[in-house]
C-alpha positions in Angstrom: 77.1 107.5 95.4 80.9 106.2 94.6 82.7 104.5 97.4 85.9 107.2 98.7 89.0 105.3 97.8 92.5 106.4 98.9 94.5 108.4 96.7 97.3 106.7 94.6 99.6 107.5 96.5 98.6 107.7 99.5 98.6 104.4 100.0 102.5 103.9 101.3 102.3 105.4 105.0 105.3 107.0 106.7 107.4 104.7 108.3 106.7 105.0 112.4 107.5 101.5 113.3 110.8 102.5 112.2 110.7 99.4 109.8 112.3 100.5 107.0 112.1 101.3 103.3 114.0 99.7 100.1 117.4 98.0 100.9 116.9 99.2 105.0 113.7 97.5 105.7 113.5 94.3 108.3 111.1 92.0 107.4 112.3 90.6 111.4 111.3 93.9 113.2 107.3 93.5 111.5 107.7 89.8 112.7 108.3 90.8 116.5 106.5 93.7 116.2 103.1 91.1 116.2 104.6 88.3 118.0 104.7 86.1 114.5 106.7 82.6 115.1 108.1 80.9 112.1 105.2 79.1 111.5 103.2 81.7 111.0 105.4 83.8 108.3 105.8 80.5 106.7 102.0 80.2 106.8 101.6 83.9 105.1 104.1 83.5 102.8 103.4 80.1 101.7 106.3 79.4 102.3 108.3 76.2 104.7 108.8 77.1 107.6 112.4 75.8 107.4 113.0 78.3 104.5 112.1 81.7 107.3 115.5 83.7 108.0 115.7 87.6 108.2 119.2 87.6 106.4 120.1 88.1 103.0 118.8 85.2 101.7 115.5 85.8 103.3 113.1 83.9 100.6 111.5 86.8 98.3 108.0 85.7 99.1 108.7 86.5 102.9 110.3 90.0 102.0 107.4 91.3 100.5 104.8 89.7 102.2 106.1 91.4 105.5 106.7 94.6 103.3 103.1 94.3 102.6 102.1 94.2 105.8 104.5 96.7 107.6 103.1 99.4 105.3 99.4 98.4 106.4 100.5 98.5 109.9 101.4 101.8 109.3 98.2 102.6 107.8 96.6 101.7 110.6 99.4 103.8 112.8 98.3 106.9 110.7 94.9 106.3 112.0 96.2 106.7 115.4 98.5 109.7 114.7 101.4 107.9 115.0 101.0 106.1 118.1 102.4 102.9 117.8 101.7 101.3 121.2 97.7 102.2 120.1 98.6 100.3 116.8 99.7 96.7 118.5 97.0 97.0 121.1 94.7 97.4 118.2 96.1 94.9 116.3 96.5 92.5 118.8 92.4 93.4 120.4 89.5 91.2 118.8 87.4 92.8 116.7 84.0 92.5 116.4 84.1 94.0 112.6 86.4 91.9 112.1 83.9 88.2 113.4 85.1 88.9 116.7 89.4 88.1 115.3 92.1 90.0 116.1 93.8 91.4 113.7 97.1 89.9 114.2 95.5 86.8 114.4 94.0 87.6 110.9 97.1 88.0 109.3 98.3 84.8 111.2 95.3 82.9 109.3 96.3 83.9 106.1 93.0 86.2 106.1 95.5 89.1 105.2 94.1 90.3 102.1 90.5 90.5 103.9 92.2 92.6 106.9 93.9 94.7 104.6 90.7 95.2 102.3 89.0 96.2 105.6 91.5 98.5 106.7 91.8 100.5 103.6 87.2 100.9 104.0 88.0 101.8 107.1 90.7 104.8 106.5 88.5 105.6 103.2 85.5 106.5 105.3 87.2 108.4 107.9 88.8 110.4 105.2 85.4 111.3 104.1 83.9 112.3 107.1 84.5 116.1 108.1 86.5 116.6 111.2 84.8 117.1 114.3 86.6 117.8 117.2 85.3 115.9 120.8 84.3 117.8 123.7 86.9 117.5 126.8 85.8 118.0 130.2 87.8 119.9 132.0 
């Protein structure tokens, strides 16, 4: 049976972080939205740690490996309908799918491409499953 995959494009999710897209995005608001210190973007981005700033002459490798991960944090946010404070905590919760890491601390490892690999399963397979709605007591 194939593996579901996500359609092409399907795979840039609206923007509910309010991060931005194009010229408006800021690489600093993904950043502080997980609590990233300089060292860590440096670590992502293989970059020195001297070389993170958020201004124009942020270094191109910081840009869009922020980008990159703003859009899978919005991903995940879809998952949630939207709700962003249900996006950090899960995030920033260990998970045991995930060898008992947090995501955020995932991305801070440099695991990134295995979180995002993960994440994009995980959305495949709920895609695939038909809706069912949960009982609510009442």
């Amino acid at each position: 049976m194939p593996q579901p995959t996500i359609g092409l494009f399907e795979t840039v999710a609206p923007d509910v972080f309010n991060f931005g897209l194009g010229p408006e995005f800021s690489p600093k608001k993904v950043s502080e939205a997980l609590s990233l210190k300089k060292e860590d973007v440096s670590h992502l981005a293989a970059v020195s740690a001297k070389s993170v700033r958020y201004d124009g002459a942020i270094p191109e490798q910081v840009r869009e490996r922020l980008e990159e991960i703003a859009n899978t944090m919005n991903m995940v946010a879809a998952a949630f309908d939207g709700d962003v404070a249900k996006t950090i905590a899960w995030f920033r919760a260990r998970n045991p799918l995930l060898g008992d890491v947090s995501p955020r601390d995932m991305i801070r490892l440099g695991r990134y491409e295995r979180l995002r690999k993960f994440i994009i399963n995980a959305t495949s397979e709920r895609a695939s499953k038909p809706y069912q709605p949960t009982a609510t007591a009442h």
